[in-house]
C-alpha positions as CSV (number, residue, x, y, z in Angstrom):
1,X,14.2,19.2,17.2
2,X,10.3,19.8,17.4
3,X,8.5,20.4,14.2
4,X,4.8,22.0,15.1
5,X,4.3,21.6,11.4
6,X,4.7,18.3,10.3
7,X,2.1,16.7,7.9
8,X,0.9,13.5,6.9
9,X,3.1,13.4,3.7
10,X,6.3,14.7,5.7
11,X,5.4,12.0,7.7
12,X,5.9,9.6,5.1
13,X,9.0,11.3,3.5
14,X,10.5,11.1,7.7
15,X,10.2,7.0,7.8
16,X,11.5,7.0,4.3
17,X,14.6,8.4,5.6
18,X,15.1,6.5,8.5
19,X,13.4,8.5,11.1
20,X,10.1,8.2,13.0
21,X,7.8,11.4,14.9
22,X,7.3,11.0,19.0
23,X,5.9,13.2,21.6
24,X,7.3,13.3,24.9
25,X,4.4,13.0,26.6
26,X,0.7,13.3,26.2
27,X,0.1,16.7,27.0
28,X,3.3,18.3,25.1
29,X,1.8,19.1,21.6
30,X,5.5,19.1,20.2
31,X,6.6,16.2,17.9
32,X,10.3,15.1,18.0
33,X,11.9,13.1,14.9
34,X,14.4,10.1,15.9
35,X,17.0,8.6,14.8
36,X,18.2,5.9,16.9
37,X,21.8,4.6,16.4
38,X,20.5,1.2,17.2
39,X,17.6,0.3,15.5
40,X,15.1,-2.3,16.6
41,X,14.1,-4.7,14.1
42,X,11.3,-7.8,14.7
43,X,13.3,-10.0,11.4
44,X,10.3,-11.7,10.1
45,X,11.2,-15.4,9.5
46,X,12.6,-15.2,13.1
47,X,9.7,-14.8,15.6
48,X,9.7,-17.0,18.5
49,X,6.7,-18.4,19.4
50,X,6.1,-20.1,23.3
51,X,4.2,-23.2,23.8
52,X,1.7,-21.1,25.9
53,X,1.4,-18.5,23.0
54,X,1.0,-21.3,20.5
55,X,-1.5,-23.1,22.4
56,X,-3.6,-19.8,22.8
57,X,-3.4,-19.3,18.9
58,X,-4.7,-22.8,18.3
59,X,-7.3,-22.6,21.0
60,X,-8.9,-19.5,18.3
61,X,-11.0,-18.3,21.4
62,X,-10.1,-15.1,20.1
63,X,-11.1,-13.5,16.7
64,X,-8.5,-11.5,15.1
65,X,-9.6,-8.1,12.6
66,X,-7.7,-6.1,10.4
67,X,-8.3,-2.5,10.4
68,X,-11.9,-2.4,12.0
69,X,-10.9,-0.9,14.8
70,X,-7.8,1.5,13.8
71,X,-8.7,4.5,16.5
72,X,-9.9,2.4,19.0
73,X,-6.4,0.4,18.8
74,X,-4.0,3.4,19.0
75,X,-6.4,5.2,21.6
76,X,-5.7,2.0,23.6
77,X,-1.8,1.8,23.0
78,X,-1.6,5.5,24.1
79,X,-3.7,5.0,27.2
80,X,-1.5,4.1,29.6
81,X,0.6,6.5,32.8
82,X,3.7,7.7,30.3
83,X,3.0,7.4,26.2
84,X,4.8,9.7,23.5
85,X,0.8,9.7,21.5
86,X,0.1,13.0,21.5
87,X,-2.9,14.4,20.1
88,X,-1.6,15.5,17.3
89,X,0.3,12.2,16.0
90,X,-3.2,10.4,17.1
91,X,-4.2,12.8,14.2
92,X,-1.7,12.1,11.7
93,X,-1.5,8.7,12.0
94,X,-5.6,8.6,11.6
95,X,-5.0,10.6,8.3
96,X,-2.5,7.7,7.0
97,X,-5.1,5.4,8.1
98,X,-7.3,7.1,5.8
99,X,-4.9,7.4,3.1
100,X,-4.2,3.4,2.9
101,X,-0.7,3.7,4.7
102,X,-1.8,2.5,8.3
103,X,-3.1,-0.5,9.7
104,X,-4.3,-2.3,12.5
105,X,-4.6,-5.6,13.7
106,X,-6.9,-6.5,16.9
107,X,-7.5,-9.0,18.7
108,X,-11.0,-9.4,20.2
109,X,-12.8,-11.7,22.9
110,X,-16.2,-11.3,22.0
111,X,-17.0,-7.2,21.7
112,X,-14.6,-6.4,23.5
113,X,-10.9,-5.1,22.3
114,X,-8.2,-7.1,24.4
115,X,-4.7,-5.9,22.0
116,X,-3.7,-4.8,18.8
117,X,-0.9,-3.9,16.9
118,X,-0.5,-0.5,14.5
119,X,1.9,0.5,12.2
120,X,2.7,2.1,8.7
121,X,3.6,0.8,5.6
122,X,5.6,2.0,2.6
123,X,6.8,-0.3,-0.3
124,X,7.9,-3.7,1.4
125,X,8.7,-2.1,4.8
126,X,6.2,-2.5,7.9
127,X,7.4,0.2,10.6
128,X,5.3,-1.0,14.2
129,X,4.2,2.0,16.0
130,X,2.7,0.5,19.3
131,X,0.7,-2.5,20.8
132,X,-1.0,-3.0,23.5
133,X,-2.6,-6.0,25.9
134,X,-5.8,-6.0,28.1
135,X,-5.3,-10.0,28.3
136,X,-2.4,-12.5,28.7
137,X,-1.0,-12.9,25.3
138,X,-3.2,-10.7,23.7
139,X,-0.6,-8.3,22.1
140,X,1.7,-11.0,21.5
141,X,-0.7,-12.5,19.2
142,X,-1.5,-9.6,17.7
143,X,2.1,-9.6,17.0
144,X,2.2,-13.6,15.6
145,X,-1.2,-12.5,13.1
146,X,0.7,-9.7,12.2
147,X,4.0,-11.2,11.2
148,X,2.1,-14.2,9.1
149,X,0.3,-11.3,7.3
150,X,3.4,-9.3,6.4
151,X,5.4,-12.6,5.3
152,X,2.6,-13.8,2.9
153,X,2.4,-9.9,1.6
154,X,5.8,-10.0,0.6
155,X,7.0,-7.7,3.0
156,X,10.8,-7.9,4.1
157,X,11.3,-5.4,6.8
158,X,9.1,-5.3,10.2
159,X,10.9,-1.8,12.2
160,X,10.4,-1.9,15.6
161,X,12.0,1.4,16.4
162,X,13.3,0.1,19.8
163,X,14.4,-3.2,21.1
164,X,12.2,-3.6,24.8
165,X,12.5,-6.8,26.4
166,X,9.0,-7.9,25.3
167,X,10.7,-8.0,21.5
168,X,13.8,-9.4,22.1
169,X,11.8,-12.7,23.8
170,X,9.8,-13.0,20.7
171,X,13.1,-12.8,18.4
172,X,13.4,-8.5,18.1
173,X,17.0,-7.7,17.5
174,X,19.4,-4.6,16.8
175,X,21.3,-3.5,14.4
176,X,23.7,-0.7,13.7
177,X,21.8,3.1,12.0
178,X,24.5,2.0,8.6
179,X,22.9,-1.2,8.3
180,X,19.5,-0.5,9.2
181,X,19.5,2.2,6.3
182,X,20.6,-0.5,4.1
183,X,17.6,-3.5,4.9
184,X,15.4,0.2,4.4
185,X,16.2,1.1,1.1
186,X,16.0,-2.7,-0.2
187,X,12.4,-3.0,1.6
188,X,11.4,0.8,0.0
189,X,12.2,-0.3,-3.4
190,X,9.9,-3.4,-3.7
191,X,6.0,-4.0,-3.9
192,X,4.0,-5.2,-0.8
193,X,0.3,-5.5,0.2
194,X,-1.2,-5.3,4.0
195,X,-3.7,-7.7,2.5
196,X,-3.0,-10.1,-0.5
197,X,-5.6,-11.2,-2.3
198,X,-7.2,-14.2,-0.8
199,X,-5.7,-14.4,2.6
200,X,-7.6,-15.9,5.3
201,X,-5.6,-18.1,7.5
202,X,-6.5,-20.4,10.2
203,X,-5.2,-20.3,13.6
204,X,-3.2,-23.1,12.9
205,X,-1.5,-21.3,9.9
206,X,-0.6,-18.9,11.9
207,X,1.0,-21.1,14.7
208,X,2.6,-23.4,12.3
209,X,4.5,-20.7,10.5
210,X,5.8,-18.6,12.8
């Protein structure tokens, strides 16, 4: 059902239950919860890494930020034909941004912003919202820098929402609601950080670990 009064804390409480906010398009102002019976997961010591995506990692021709660019990274995953940002969850997810409970990773060739990945975090769970690609690879490396961060922050659940294609090549999976609410409550009742103390790694880190 639509809830026109949904706020960044309900938002919070909403993917501690299981359930995440879309639109169903751009121009609809109403906000749908879902609850999918199969759940996409991304399991983190499982991602699959090509030779062409390990030799773009390694070549470090692109830089890689952490929540520099939050906005500008969800203003480019929601601008494509069909997307389910609305203006009001670009809103709410900028005030979790604020509050220390969304992140960004982009990836950059020179000033210019080629992909990214943003989600939300709560205890030791990492739930990905969207990513996007203006450059071969570009997301998918997003999603490589993004995995090696979560693993070294202890984190033990990346929640995809959906399985697409795109995941399943890189190791995404399903599982069943019933088991999915299980991995949650395990990952909601440890610690994590988005960034540990220290961390800094090296292209090669990233493609030798994932």
């Amino acid at each position: 059902m639509p809830d026109p009064f949904i706020t960044p804390e309900m938002l919070l409480h909403g993917y501690a239950a299981g359930i995440f906010p879309m639109a169903e398009r751009r121009d609809d102002p109403a906000i749908h919860w879902i609850d999918p019976r199969q759940r996409g997961i991304l399991p983190l010591g499982g991602f699959h890494i090509s030779r062409s995506l390990r030799r773009t990692i390694l070549r470090g021709a692109w830089r890689v930020t952490v929540d520099t660019a939050f906005a500008e990274t969800v203003a480019a995953c929601a601008d494509r034909p069909e997307t389910w940002i609305n203006d009001r969850i670009f809103a709410l997810y900028a005030a979790l941004h604020a509050r220390g409970h969304a992140h960004s990773v982009e990836v950059w060739a020179g000033d210019a912003l080629v992909g990214g990945v943003y989600g939300v975090t709560l205890g030791a769970a990492f739930f990905g919202e969207s990513m996007f690609s203006r450059r071969t690879d570009a997301s998918k490396l997003a999603l490589a820098y993004t995995v090696h961060r979560l693993r070294a922050g202890g984190f033990t659940l990346f929640d995809t929402q959906f399985l697409t294609p795109h995941l399943a090549s890189l190791g995404g999976q399903e599982i069943p609601r019933a088991t999915y609410r299980k991995r949650l409550a395990d990952a909601l009742a440890r610690q994590a950080v988005f960034a540990p103390e220290g961390y800094c790694p090296s292209p090669s880190d990233v493609a030798g670990a994932v």
